[in-house]
Structure formats: C-alpha cells, structure tokens
C-alpha positions in Angstrom: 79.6 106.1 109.1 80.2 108.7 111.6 79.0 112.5 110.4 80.2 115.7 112.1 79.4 119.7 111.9 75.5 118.5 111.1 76.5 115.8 108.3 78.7 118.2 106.4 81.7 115.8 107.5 82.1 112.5 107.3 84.4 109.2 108.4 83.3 106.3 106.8 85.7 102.6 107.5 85.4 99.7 105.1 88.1 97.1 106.1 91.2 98.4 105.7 90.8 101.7 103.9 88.3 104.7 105.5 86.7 107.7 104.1 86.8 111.1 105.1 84.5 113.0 103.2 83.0 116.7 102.9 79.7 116.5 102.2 77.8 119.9 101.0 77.7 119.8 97.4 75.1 122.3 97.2 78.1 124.5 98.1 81.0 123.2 96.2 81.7 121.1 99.4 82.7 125.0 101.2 84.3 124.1 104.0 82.6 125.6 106.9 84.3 126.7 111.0 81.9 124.1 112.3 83.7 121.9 109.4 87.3 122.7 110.2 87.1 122.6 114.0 85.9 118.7 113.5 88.6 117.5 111.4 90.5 116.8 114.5 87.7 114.8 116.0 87.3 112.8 112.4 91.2 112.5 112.4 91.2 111.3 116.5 88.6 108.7 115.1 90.6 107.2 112.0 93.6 106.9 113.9 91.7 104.9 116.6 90.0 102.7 113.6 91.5 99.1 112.3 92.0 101.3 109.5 95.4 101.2 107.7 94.9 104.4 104.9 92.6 107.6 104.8 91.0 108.6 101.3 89.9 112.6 101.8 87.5 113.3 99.3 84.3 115.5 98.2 80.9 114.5 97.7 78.9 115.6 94.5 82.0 116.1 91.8 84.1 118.2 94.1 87.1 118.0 96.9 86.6 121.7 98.3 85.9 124.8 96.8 87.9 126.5 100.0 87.0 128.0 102.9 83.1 129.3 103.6 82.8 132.4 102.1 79.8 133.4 103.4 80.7 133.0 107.0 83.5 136.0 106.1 81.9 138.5 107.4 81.6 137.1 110.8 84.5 135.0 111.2 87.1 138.1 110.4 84.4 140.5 111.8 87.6 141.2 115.1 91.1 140.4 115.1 90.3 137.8 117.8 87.9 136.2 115.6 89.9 136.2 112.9 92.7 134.7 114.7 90.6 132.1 116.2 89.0 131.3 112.9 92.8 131.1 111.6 93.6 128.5 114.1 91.0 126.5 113.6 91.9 125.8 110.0 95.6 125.1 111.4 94.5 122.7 113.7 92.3 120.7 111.0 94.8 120.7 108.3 97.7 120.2 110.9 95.4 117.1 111.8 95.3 115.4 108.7 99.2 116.1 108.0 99.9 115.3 111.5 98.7 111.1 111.4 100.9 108.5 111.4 99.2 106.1 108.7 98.8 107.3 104.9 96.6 109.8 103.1 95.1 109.7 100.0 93.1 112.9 98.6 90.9 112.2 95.6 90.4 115.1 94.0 87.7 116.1 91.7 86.3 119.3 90.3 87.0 122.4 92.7 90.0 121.7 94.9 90.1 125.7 95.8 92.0 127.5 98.5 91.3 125.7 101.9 90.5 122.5 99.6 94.2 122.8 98.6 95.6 123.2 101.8 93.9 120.0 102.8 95.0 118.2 99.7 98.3 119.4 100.3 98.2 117.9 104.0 97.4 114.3 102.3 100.6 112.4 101.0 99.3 111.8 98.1 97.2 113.2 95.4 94.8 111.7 92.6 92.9 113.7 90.4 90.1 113.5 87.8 91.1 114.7 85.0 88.2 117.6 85.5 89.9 119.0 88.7 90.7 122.7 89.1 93.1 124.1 91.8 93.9 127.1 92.8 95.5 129.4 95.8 93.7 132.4 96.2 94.6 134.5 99.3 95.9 137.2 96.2 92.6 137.7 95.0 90.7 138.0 98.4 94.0 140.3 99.6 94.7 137.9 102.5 98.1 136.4 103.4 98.9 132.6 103.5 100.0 130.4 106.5 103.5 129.5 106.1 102.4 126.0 107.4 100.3 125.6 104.1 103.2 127.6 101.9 105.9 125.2 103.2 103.7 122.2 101.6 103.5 123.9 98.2 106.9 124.6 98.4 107.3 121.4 99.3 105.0 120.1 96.3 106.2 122.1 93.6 109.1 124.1 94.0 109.5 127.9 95.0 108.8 129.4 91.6 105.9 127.1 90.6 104.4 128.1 94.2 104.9 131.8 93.5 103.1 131.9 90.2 100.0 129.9 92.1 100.2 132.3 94.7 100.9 135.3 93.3 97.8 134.8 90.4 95.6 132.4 91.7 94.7 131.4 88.9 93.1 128.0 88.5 95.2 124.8 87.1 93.8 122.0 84.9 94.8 118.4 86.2 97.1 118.4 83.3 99.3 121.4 84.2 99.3 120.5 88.0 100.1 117.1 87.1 103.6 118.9 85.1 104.1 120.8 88.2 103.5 117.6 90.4 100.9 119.6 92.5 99.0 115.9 92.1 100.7 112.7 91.5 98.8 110.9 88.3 95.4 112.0 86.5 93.2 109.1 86.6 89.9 108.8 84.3 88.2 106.6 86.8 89.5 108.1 89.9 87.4 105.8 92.2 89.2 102.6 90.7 92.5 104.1 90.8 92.3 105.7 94.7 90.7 102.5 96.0 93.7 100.7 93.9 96.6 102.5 95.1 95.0 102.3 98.7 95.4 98.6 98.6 98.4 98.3 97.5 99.8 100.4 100.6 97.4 98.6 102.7 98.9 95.5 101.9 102.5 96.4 102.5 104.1 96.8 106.3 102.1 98.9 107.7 105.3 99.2 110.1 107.5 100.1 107.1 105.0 103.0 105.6 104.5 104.7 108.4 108.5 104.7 109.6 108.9 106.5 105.9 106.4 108.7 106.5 108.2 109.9 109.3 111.5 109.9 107.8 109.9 111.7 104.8 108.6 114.5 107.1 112.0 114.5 108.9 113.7 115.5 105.7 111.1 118.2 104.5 111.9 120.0 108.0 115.7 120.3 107.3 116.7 116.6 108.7 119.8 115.5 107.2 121.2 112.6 109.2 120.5 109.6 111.2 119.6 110.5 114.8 119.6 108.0 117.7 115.8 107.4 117.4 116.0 106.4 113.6 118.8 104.0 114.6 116.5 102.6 117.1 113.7 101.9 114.9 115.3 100.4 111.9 117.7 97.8 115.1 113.7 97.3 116.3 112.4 96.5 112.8 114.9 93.8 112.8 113.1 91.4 115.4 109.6 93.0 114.5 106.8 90.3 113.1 106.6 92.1 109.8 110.3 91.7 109.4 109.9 88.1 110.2 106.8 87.8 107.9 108.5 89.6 104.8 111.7 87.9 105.1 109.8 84.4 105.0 107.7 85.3 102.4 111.1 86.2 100.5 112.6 83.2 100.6 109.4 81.3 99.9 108.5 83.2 96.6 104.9 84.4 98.4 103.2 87.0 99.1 103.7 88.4 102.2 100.8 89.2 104.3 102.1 91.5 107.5 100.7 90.8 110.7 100.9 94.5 112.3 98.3 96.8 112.0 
C-alpha cells in the first residue's frame, strides 16, 4: 500500500483490481488540498500498476463528505488562492476521469459535494443502500465547475441536475438510483464492487478501454467514426485478444485475454 497527503490517501493493488481509498473518517473522509493535489500522483501510480480496474472508495462508512471545510478560510482567503485551490480539485478529479482503464466508486454513507464530483469522475457507481449524496455549492453560495456539471448532466439529465443543484438537498440511494446518479444499490457493497470488478477484469482489457474512449467521445459531442477509430477497430483485428476471444468462441471456453 502506498499512502499520500500524511496517510489521508491511499492506493492499495491486489492482483488485478487496486484500491484508491480516502482515509480520514474522523472527518467524514473531508477531502483535504494536500488530498486533492495527490490524486494525480495516486492516479500516475495505478496506471503504472499490473492493475486492470480502480475501486475509489472511503474508509470508516463513508466515500467523501466533500471538500475540507475547515481549510475555507484559508484556501479562498485571495482570488489567487482560491483559484489555485480550484485547480487543484480540477486536476485530481480530471485525474481519475482522465485514465484509460475502468473506475469503480463504492459508495457509502456521505458522498457530499467534492465526494460527488469524484464519484462522478468514476464510470461506475455502487452504493450502500445507506449512501447520501448531495451538490451543495447553493448552500455555501459558490458556483460549480462546468467540468463537474457536464458529468451530472451527463449522469442524470438536465432537470434532475438542476433540482440537485439548485437545493442541495441530500438523496437516499433509492432516489439516486431512479435518477441513475448510481448504477445499482447493493446490501453488501464489498461483494458486489469486488464482483463487478472481476468481471471487467476478466474481459479484453483492449476492448474496455477502446469503449471507454468511444464512450467519452460521444459525451463530448462525437458523432461519427473518425480515422483513428477506424484504425483501432482494423488493429483489433490481428490483436492477441482478438485471436484469444475468437478461439475461445469456437471452442465453447472461456476466454482468458492475454493483454494487460
């Protein structure tokens, strides 16, 4: 295990699936500047790992109960500070949308504000059934990033976003389930993350991460082919995975894909 920002962070590997964890449950799991300036770091470090999936989760019964609070005071104390603080939370939620293999947040208890954002970053979402989300910038009278609108958008639709936003009211796992700010509400969350992680650990590793791709594509305004999506699917043709899937086809077995 590797722990960052004083063991508030940390990226744990086990085989195939790693961990990214925060790790302050005294606090809700708070997320801290020293916190968001090393999710890149943890992020640099996952991608270099044998790895094949990323589970973002909390320690202690919670995801994230946002940003630190407490360090308010002096991280909007100027505009430069603010603005620096500001990109610092870009950069580590653009770090966990930005990798190329899949992401799985777990989410239980508070998944609040910056907690969101992060879950929203991850391509998929499994909660406990005790989760509560919320987007609160309306009741600290702070705007939003239109990076971390666009995935609610994204998520939910443009009227579901704007009643988030414009209340911030928390949401039970049931409701955000209906509005598919998660994707399924799982009693024993830790059987059904570590499930769903190997079943897209087992598949071509190749093949996720060319649809992760494509999927992004799309939610920026793709519409069509382009001459590097042509490429890769003509590539995929004489790749080993191909070669491995299409064997395993024709000999009724289960494929097991040789890329990493």
């Amino acid at each position: 295990m590797t722990a960052y920002a004083d063991g508030a962070l940390t990226l744990s590997v086990d085989g195939e699936v790693a961990t990214l964890a925060f790790d302050r449950p005294a606090k809700r799991n708070a997320i801290t500047l020293a916190m968001w300036r090393a999710l890149p770091e943890a992020c640099v470090a996952f991608t270099a790992s044998d790895a094949k999936v990323l589970v973002v989760t909390g320690r202690g019964g919670h995801f994230a109960a946002g940003a630190d609070i407490g360090e308010f005071e002096a991280v909007y104390a100027t505009p430069q500070s603010a603005a620096d603080y500001n990109a610092a939370i870009a950069a580590g939620i653009g770090a966990i949308a930005g990798l190329e293999k899949p992401v799985i947040a777990a989410i239980e208890g508070a998944c609040v504000g910056g907690g969101l954002a992060v879950a929203l970053a991850c391509d998929l979402r499994i909660a406990a059934p005790n989760a509560r989300l919320a987007i609160t910038p309306a009741k600290l009278g702070l705007t939003y990033s239109l990076e971390d609108t666009k995935r609610l958008v994204d998520a939910v639709g443009a009227s579901a976003a704007r009643d988030i936003l414009f209340t911030g009211r928390l949401l039970g796992a049931d409701e955000a389930l209906r509005l598919a700010l998660v994707d399924a509400v799982e009693a024993d969350i830790q059987t059904a993350v570590a499930t769903k992680a190997a079943e897209i650990a087992a598949a071509s590793q190749r093949s996720v991460r060319a649809i992760k791709a494509t999927i992004r594509a799309i939610l920026s305004g793709a519409v069509e082919d382009d001459a590097a999506t042509r490429a890769a699917f003509v590539a995929s043709v004489t790749s080993p995975d191909f070669i491995e899937g299409r064997s395993a086809f024709l000999e009724k077995r289960k494929a097991v894909f040789p890329e990493r």
